[in-house]
N, C-alpha and C positions, 0 to 999 in steps of 0.2 A: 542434320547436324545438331548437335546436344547443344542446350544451352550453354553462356558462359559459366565459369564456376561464380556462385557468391563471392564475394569480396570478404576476408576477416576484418571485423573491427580495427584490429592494429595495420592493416593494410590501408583500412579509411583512412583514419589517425595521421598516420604520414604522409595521405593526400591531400589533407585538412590543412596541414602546414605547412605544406609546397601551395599552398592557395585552392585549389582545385572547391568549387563549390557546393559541387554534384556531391561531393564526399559528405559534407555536411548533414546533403538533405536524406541523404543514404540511414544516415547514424539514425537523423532525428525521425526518420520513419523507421527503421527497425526497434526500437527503444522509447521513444514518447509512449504511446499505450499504457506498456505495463508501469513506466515510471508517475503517468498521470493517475492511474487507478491507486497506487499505491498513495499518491499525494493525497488524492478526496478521499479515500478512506481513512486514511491517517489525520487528515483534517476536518472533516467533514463542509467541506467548501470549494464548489466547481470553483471559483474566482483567485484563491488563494491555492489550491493544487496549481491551476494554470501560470500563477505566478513562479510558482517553484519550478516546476517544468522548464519555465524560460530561463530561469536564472540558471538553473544548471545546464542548460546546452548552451545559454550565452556565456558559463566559466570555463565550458569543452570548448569552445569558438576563439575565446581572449587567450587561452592560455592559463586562465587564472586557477584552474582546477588541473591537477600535471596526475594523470594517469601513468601506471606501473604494469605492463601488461605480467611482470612477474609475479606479482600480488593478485590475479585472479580475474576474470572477467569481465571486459568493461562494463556489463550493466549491471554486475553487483558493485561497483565502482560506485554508478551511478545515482543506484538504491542508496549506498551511504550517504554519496553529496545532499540526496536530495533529502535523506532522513536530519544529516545535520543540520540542514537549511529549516527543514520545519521545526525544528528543537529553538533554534534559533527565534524563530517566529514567534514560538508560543512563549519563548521567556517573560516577556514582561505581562502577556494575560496568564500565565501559568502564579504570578506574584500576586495576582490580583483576586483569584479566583476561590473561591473555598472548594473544596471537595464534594463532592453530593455522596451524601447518605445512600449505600445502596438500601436500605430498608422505607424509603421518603419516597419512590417508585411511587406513580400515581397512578401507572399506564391502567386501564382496565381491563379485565380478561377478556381471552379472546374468544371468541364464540364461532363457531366452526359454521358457516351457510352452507347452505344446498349445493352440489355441486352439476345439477342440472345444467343452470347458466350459464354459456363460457364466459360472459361479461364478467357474471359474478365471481366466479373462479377467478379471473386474469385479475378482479379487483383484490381477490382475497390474499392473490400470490404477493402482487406487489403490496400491498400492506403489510403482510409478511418481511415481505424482503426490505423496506423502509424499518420495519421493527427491528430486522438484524442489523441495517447499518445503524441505527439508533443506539442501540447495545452497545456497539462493537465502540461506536465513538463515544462511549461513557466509560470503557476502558481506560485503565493507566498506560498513559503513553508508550512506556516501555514494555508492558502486557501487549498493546496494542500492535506497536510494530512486528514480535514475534509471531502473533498468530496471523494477520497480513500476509506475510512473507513467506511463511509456512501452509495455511491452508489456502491460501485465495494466487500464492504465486509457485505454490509449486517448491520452494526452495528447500535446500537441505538445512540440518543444523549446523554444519559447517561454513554452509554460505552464509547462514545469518546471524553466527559469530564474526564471520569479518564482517558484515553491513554493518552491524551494531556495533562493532571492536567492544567482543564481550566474549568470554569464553563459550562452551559447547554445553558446561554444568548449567550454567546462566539461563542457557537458552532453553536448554529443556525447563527448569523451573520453571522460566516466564511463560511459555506455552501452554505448561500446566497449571498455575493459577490463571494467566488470559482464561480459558475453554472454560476452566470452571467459575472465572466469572461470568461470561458469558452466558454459559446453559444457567446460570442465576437468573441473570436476565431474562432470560425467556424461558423458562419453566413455564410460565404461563401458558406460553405457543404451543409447547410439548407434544399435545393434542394434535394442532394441527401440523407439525413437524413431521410422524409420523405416517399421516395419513398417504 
């Protein structure tokens, strides 16, 4: 006997609101993941992605955030809620904050180790990979969310014109300066990017 079929989103949705609680935890396991990876990266903070996360299934939950399933997929839906919550968030340290110099970069070059070690290896990756999200969160916010969204989820430029409620021109630009701030950034790595 074949399994049930999946359930769609807008299937939960209206078991969420007939009370049904299974529904709930249905959503927030298909959908948490990619919405939390998108929050820490967009923030650079397990504690504040996690807050976002909550607050956007606790505004699916209340009602407060009223999804359109004719407007597109609930978890680009989602992707917005949670992109405007972090906009939100950063307002008032965004007032506070000066800009950093991309040229004031103090990082040290990277110097490529042996790859005999796998210790050393695993060390090198993950340094690596702390140095991209390092980058990536020194992006401008709005560079930031398009390359997110685009290289790390997968999305089209059309999906993340409506996440962002930006046009399809927009997005390509911001993708295109994000990357090329970005390989600014790590030029240095280059070497080991490569490899």
């Amino acid at each position: 006997m074949p399994p049930p079929p999946t359930p769609l989103d807008t299937d939960l949705l209206h078991q969420l609101r007939d009370g049904v609680g299974a529904a709930f935890q249905t959503l927030y396991q298909r959908h948490q993941a990619p919405l939390y990876r998108f929050a820490l990266l967009r923030t650079g903070s397990g504690d504040t992605a996690a807050d976002i996360v909550q607050e956007v299934f606790m505004g699916l939950l209340t009602g407060s955030v009223r999804y359109d399933p004719l407007r597109g997929l609930l978890l680009h839906f989602l992707f917005g809620v949670a992109r405007n919550l972090i906009l939100k968030h950063e307002q008032p340290r965004l007032r506070l904050a000066s800009l950093p110099d991309p040229g004031d970069d103090d990082d040290s070059a990277f110097e490529p180790g042996s790859e005999e070690g796998e210790p050393l290896a695993r060390l090198l990756d993950n340094e690596l990979a702390e140095q991209v999200r390092r980058a990536l969160s020194l992006l401008a916010p709005h560079y930031r969310d398009a390359v997110i969204l685009y290289e790390l989820h997968d999305m089209s430029y059309l999906e993340i014109a409506e996440i962002c409620q930006i046009d399809i021109g927009t997005v390509r630009s911001r993708l295109s300066r994000g990357r090329a701030a970005l390989a600014k950034r790590l030029a240095a790595y280059r070497p080991a990017l490569h490899d």
